[in-house]
C-alpha positions in Angstrom: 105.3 85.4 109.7 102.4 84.5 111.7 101.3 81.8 109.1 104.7 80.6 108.7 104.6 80.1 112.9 101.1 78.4 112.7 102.6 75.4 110.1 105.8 75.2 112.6 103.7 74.7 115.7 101.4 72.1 114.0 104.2 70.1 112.6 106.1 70.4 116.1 102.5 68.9 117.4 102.3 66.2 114.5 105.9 65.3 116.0 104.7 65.6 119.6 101.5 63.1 118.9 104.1 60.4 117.3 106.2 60.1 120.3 108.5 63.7 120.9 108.3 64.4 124.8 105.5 67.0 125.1 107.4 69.7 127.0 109.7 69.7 124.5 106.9 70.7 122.3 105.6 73.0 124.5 109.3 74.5 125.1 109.3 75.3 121.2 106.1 76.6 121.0 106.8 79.0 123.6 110.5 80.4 122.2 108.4 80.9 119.0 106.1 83.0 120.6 108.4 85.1 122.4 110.3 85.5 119.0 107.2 87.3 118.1 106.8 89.4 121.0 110.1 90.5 120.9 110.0 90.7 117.1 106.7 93.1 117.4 108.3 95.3 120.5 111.5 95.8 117.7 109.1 96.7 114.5 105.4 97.9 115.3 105.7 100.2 118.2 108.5 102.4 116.7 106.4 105.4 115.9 104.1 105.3 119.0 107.4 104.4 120.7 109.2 107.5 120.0 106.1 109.9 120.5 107.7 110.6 123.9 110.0 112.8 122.5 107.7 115.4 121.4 104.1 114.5 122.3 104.0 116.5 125.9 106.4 118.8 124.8 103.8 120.2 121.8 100.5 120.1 123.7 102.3 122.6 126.9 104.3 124.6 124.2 102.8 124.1 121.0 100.6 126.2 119.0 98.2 126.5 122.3 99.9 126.8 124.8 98.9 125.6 128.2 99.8 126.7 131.9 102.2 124.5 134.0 99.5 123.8 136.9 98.5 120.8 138.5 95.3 120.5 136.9 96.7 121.2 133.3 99.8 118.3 134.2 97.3 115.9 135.8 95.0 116.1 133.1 97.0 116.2 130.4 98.7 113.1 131.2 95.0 111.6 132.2 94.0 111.9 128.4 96.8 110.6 127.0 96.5 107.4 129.5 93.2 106.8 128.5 93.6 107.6 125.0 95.4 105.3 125.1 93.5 102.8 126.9 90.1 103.5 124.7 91.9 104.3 121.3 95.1 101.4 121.2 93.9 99.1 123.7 90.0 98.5 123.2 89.3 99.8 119.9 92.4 98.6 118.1 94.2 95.6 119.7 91.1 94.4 121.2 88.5 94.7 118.9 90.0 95.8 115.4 92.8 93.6 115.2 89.9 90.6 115.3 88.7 91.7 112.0 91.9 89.8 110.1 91.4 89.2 106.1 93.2 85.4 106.3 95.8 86.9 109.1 96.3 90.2 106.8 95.4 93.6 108.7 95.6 97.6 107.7 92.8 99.6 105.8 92.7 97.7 102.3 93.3 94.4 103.8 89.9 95.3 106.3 88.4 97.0 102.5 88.7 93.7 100.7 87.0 91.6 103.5 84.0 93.9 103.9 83.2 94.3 100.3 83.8 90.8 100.1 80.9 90.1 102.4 78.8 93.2 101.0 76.4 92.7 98.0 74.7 96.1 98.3 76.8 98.1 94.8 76.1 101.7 97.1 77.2 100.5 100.3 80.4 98.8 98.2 81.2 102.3 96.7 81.3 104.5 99.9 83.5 101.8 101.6 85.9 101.8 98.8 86.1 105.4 98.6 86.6 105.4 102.4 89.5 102.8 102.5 91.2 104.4 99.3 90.9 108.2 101.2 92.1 106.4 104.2 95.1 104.5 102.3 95.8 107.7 101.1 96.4 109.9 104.2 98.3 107.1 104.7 101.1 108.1 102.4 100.9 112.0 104.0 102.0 109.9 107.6 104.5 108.1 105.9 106.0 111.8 104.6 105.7 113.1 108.1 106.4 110.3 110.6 110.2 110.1 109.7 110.4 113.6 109.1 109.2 114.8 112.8 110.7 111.4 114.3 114.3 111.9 113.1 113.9 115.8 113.4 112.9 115.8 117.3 115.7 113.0 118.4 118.3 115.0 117.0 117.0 118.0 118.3 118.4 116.4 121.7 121.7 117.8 120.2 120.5 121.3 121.5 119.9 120.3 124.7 123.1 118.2 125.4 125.1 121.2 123.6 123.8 124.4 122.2 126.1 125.2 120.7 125.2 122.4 118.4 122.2 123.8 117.0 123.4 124.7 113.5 124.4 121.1 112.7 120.4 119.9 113.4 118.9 120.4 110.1 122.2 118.8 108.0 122.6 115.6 110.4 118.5 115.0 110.2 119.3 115.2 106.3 121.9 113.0 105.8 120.4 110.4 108.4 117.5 110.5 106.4 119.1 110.2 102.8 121.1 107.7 104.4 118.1 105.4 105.1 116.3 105.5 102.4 119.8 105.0 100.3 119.7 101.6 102.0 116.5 100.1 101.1 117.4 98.6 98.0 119.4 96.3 99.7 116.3 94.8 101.7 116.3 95.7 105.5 116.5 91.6 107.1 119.8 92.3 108.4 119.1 95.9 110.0 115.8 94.5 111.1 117.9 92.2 113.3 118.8 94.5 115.0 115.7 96.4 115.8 114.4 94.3 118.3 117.7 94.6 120.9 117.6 98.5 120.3 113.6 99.2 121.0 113.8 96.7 123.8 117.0 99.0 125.0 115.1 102.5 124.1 111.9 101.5 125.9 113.5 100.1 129.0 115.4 103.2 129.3 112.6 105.6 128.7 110.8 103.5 131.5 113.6 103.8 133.9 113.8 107.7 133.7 110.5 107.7 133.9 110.6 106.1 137.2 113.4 108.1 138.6 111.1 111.0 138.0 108.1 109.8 139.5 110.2 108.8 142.7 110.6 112.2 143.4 106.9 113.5 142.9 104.7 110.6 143.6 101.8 112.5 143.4 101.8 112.1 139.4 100.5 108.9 139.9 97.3 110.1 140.6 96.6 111.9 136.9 95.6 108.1 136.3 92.2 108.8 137.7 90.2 110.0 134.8 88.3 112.9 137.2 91.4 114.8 135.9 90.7 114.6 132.3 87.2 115.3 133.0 88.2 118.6 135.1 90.4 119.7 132.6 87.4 119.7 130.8 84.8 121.0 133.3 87.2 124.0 134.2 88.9 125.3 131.0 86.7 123.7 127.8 88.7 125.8 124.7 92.2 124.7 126.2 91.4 121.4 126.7 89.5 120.4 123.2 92.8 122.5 121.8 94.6 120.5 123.7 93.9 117.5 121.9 95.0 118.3 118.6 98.6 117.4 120.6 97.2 114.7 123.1 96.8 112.6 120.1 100.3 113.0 119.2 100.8 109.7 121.9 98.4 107.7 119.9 100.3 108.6 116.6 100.7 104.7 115.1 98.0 102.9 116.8 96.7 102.0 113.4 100.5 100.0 112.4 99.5 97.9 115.2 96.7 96.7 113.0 98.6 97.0 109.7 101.3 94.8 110.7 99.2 92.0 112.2 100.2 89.6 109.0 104.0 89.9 109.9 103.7 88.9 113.6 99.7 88.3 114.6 97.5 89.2 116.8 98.6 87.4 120.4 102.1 89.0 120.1 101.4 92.3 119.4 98.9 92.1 121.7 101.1 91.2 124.9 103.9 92.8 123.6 101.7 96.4 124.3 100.5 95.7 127.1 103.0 93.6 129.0 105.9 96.2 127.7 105.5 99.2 125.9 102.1 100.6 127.1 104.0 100.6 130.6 107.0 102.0 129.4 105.5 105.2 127.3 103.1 105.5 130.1 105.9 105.6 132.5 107.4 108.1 131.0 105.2 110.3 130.3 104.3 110.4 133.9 107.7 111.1 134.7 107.9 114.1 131.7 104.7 115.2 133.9 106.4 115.0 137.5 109.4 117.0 135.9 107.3 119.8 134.8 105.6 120.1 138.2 109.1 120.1 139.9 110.7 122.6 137.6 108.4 124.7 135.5 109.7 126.2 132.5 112.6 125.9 132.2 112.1 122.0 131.3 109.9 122.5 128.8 112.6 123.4 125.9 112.7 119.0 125.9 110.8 117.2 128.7 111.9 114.0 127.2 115.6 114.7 127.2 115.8 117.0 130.8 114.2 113.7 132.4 118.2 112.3 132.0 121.2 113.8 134.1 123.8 115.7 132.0 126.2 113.2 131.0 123.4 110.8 130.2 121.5 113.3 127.6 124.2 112.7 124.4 123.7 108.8 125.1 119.5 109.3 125.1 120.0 111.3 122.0 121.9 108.2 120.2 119.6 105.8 121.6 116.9 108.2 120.6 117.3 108.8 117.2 118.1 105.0 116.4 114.6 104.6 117.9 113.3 107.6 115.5 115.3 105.3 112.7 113.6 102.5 113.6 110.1 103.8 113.5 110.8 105.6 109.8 111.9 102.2 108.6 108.4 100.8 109.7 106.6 103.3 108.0 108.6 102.9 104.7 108.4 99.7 104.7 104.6 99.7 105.4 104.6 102.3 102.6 105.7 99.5 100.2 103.4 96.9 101.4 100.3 99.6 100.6 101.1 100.1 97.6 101.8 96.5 96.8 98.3 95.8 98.0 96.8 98.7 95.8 98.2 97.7 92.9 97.4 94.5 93.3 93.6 95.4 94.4 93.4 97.9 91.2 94.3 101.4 92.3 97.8 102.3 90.9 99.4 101.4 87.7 102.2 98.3 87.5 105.2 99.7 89.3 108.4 98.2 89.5 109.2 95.8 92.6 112.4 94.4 93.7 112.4 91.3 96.3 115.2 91.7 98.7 114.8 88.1 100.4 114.7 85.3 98.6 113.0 83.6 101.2 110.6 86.0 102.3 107.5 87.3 100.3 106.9 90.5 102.0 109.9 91.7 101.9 109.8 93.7 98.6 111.2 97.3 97.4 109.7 100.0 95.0 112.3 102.5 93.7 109.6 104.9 93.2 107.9 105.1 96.3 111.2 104.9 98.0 112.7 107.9 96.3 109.5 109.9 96.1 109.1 109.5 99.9 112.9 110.6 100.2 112.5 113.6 98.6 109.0 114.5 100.0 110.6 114.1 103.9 113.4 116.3 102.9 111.6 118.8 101.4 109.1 118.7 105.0 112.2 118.7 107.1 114.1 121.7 105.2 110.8 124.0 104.7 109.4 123.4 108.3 113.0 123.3 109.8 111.6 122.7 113.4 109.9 119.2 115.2 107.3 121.8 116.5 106.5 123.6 113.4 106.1 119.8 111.9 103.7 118.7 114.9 101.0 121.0 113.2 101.3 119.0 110.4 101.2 115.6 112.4 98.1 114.5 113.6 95.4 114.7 110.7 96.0 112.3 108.7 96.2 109.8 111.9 92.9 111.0 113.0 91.5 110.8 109.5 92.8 107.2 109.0 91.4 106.5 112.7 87.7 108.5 112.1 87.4 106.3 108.6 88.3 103.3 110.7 85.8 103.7 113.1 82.9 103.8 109.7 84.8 100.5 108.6 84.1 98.8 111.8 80.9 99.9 111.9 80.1 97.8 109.0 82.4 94.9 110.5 80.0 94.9 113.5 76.9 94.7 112.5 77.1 93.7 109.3 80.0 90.9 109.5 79.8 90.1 113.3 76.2 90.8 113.3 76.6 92.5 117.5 73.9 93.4 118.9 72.9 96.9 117.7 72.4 98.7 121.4 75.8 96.8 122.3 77.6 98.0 119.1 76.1 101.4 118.8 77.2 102.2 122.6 80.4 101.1 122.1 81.4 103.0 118.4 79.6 106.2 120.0 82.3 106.3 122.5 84.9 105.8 119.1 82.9 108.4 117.2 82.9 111.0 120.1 87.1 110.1 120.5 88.2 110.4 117.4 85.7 113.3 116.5 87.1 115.2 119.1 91.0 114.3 117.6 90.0 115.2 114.2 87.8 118.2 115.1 91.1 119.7 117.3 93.4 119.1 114.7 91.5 121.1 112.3 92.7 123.7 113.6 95.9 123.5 113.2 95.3 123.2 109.3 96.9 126.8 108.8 99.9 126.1 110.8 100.8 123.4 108.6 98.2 121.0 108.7 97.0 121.6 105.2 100.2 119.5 104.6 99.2 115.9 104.8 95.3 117.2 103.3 96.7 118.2 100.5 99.1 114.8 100.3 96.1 112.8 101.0 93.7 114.6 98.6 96.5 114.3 95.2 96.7 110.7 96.2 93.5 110.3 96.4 92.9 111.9 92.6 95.3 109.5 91.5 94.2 106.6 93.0 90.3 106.8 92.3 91.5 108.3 88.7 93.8 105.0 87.8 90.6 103.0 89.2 88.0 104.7 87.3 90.0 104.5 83.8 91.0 101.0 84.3 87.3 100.4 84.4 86.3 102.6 81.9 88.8 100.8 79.3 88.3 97.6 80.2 84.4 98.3 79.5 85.2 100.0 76.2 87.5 96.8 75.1 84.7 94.9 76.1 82.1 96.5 74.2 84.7 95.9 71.4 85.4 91.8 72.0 84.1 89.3 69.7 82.4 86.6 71.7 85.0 83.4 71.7 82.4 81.2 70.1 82.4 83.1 66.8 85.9 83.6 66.7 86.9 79.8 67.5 84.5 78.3 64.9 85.3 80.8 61.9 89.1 81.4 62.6 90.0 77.8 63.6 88.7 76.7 59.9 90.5 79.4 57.7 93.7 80.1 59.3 96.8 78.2 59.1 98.0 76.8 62.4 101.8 77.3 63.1 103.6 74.7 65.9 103.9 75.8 69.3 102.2 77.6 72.0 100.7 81.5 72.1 99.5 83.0 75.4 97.4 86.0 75.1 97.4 88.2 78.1 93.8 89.5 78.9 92.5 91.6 81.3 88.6 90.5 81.1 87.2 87.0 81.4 85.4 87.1 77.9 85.9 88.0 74.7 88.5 87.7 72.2 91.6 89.8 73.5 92.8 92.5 71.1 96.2 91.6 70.6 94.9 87.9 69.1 92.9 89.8 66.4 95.6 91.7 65.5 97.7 88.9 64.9 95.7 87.3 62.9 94.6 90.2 60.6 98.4 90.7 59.8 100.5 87.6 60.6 97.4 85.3 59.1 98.3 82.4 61.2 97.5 81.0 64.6 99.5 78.7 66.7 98.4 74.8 67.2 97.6 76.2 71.2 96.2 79.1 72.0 95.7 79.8 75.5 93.8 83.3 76.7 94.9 84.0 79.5 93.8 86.0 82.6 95.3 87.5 86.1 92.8 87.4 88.6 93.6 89.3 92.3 90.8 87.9 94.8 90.4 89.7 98.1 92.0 87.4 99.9 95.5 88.0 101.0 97.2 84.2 99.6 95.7 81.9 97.2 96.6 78.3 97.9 98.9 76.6 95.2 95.6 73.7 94.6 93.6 77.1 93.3 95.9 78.7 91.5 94.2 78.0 88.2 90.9 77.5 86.3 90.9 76.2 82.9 88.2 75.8 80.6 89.0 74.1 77.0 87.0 75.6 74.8 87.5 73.0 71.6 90.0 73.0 68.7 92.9 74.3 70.5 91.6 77.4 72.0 91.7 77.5 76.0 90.6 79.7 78.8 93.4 79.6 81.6 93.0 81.9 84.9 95.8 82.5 86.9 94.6 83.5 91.2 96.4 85.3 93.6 96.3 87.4 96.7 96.6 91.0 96.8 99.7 90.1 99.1 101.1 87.6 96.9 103.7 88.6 93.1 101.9 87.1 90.1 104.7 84.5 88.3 103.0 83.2 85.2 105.8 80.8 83.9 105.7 79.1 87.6 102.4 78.8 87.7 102.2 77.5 83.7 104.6 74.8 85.1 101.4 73.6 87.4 99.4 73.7 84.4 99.5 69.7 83.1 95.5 69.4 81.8 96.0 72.1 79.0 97.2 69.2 76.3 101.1 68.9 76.7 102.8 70.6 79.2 104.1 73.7 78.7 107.3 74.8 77.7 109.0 78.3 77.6 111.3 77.4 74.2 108.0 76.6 72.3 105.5 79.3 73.9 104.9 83.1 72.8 103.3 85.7 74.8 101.9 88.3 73.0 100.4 91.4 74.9 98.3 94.4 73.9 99.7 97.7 74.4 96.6 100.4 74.5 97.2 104.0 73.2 94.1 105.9 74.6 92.8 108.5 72.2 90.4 111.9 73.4 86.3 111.0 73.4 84.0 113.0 73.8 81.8 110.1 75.5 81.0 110.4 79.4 83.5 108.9 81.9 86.3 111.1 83.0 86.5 114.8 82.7 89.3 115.7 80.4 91.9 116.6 82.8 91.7 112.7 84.5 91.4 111.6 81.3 94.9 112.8 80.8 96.4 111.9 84.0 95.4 108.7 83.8 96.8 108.2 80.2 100.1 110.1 81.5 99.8 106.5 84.8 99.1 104.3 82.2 102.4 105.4 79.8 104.4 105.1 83.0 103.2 101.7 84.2 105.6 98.9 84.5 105.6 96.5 81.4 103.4 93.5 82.0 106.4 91.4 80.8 108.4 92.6 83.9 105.5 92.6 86.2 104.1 89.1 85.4 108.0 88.0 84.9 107.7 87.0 81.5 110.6 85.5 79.5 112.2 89.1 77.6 112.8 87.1 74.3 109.4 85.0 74.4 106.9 88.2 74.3 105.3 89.8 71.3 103.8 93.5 72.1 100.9 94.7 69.6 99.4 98.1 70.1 95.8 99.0 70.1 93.9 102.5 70.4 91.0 102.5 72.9 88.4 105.5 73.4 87.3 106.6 77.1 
């Protein structure tokens, strides 16, 4: 979205410069932006939005319980203000988010520019392992967040009514199964309506927050950072505990920077910090006041007891929309990951649907739709509770945010080139932050944080073992390929060329694919074109349409065509052939034949893999998607020939 904006405001200036009144310009340029804002206040703050309802709550009467004194209150709510400043404000919105791959943001996007700009093969390795364990806590948030966000606004139930309590754990269910049941029908039109309801949700939360700090003013003053510091000074274990569940307000800092492409960086930049830092700030202030005033017997739901009686059902529907709104982010985000990693090399083909004609990224995966479903469910039925779920929360956030800080470190003084005493002084602060997180949270790994580990470590396997055995065949077919040069001069002479056009698909630049040698040692003929052709995904995000291709003829109807994209862009090959016009004639679906190479892997003893990847990544590669479907290949214009490869 924020490229499509860009193109609208130059052509609105291209108007402006041939005669269009210039506040008129100015007028549209400004209702764009403010679509942003408000589009980025409806879409990226939805998790950190709705950590409110349980963030406070779970560091006073979580797993470490803390007194309901003035200097726990003050300085409680004085590290989670300046988490919030240090963590969301500086490092992310104001110095992360700078570190854009063409507009693109989030973990792979930041990978693929770094190793793009890295030509040391050790450095490259450790920074890929880094953003693939990173992408891969990844999915253990996006098992938890809707889980523990749904779970806690409907635990408002309880507090309106208890006598509600039983219908908790069915209602979070069939929310749940009811929105994931309605992603394959793309989410434009529910997305519509995000914006309105956030901008509702956090003007309310801001306004009770208010109310509440009317009445004990003196909150205010747990701003001063003396009060985190004290915490410190005066009761150490408490308050590094403590911030296994301070950092439940920072939960979703990093979406900020993983949905950068949608919106950019100016909007969801003033949208925080015109609007929703304010707002959660607000209330969390006012959560803090309320626990001064009343003690205990608040604590059940700060969040909800901050609204009078008749106003708590309301906050729970508002609420749990809000919790809604902030799952649908992370499933959604959830499909553009793995849209990237596949693209980028690290899972098999999978199916995906595009629910908007019109817009790229809007894409669904049944798979990881479906698999996520059932994983949340499972979370939500065997830890039953929000609080019993907060254990779980918080690792893989702090992981992702730890790794991030060693990805920036390359960004700054290997990208940026700062000044080493400058950029050293500012990622120790990062380092000693997010250390701290991580190190707290830790400790909550038998309580249920071994959870999103464990998520994080099978994805990981599966990840690193598709990557490693892609490479591994693709060397093995290589050591295999007869060099094109032979192949043209000897097989152009003796076999007998048939009309029409075949396209061999072929994963390496070189080499004479697999499937073409098996069609000529049993159909004996080859077709008056023959064009080998090859995918390539750069780490870019888009490829412009002028370099799409690269063709090389390489003499008696033999050609070497490759196809570019962006890991953010869906590879068409017949659209892009139709750009092909330098290939002899043009090219035509009736008269062309793609033939692809179906590999069977068979056991080796030769180094690579240990057995046991060896035969999960045979079980991935059975499983993939067809290339036919994934490079949208005409059904009855594809030829499939198996080969056997060794690994």
């Amino acid at each position: 979205m924020a490229d499509d904006s860009n193109k609208v405001v130059g052509g609105e200036a291209a108007a402006g410069a041939a005669g269009a009144p210039e506040s008129q310009h100015s007028h549209s340029a400004q209702d764009g932006f403010a679509k942003m804002v408000f589009g980025a206040i409806g879409i990226v703050f939805g998790d950190i939005g709705t950590s409110p309802l349980y963030a406070l709550r779970e560091t006073f009467d979580g797993h470490h319980k803390l007194a309901l004194d003035q200097v726990h209150i003050f300085g409680v709510i004085s590290l989670m203000f300046w988490s919030m400043i240090l963590v969301v404000t500086i490092k992310y919105v104001t110095i992360i988010m700078r570190a854009d791959n063409k507009g693109e943001g989030g973990s792979l996007a930041l990978l693929a520019l770094i190793n793009g700009h890295t030509k040391s093969k050790r450095w490259s390795s450790g920074l890929i392992l880094l953003g693939v364990f990173a992408t891969a806590l990844f999915y253990g948030d996006s098992m938890i967040t809707p889980a523990v966000s749904v779970l806690s606004a409907v635990e408002g139930l309880a507090i309106y009514n208890p006598n509600l309590a039983p219908f908790i754990l069915p209602a979070a269910v069939l929310l749940l199964f009811g929105l994931f049941s309605i992603q394959r029908g793309g989410t434009s039109k529910v997305a519509a309506l995000f914006g309105p309801i956030m901008l509702i949700y956090f003007s309310t939360i801001a306004t009770l927050g208010v109310i509440s700090i009317i009445s004990t003013p003196t909150i205010l003053l747990a701003l001063n950072p003396y009060w985190a510091v004290h915490f410190f000074a005066i009761d150490p274990l408490a308050a590094f505990l403590a911030l296994g569940s301070v950092v439940l307000a920072v939960t979703g800092a990093e979406a900020l920077y993983a949905d950068m492409g949608h919106f950019g960086r100016n909007p969801i930049r003033v949208s925080w910090m015109v609007f929703v830092l304010p707002a959660l700030m607000l209330n969390y202030m006012g959560q803090g006041a309320l626990l001064m005033r009343v003690g205990e017997s608040a604590l059940t739901s700060p969040f909800y007891n901050l609204a009078p009686t008749w106003g708590q059902l309301p906050l729970v529907i508002l609420a749990t929309m809000a919790a809604i709104i902030a799952s649908q982010a992370v499933i959604t985000g959830a499909f553009s990951v793995t849209h990237q990693a596949i693209q980028l090399g690290f899972m098999p083909r999978l199916r995906i649907a595009h629910t908007n004609a019109s817009t790229a990224g809007q894409i669904y995966i049944p798979l990881i739709n479906w698999g996520l479903m059932v994983m949340v469910i499972i979370l939500v039925l065997s830890f039953r509770t929000s609080s019993n779920l907060s254990a779980a929360y918080g690792i893989a956030v702090t992981g992702a945010m730890f790794i991030d800080n060693m990805l920036l470190t390359v960004v700054l003084l290997r990208l940026w080139k700062w000044n080493r005493l400058g950029a050293y002084a500012i990622l120790s602060v990062f380092y000693i932050i997010d250390g701290a997180y991580l190190a707290a949270n830790l400790t909550k790994v038998p309580d249920g944080g071994w959870v999103p580990l464990f998520i994080g470590l099978v994805v990981f396997t599966l990840l690193t073992t598709w990557s490693r055995g892609r490479h591994l065949m693709m060397e093995r077919m290589r050591e295999s390929a007869m060099p094109i040069p032979v192949f043209v001069a000897s097989a152009a002479n003796s076999a007998v060329r048939v009309p029409g056009t075949a396209v061999f698909m072929t994963s390496t630049a070189d080499g004479v694919p697999h499937a073409l040698l098996h069609n000529l040692k049993h159909n004996k003929v080859l077709h008056e074109r023959v064009v080998l052709l090859t995918v390539k995904v750069k780490n870019v995000p888009v490829v412009a349409d002028e370099e799409r291709y690269q063709l090389e003829d390489l003499g008696r109807g033999f050609f070497r065509l490759q196809l570019n994209y962006g890991f953010m862009q869906e590879p068409d090959v017949p659209a892009a052939l139709k750009r092909v016009h330098d290939c002899g004639q043009s090219f035509k679906m009736m008269d062309t034949s793609f033939f692809l190479a179906r590999q069977t892997l068979l056991p080796s003893s030769r180094p690579g893999m240990a057995v046991w990847r060896e035969k999960i990544f045979a079980w991935m590669l059975r499983n993939a998607e067809s290339a036919m479907e994934f490079f949208r290949l005409p059904t009855n214009r594809v030829v499939e020939l198996g080969s056997q490869v060794e690994i």
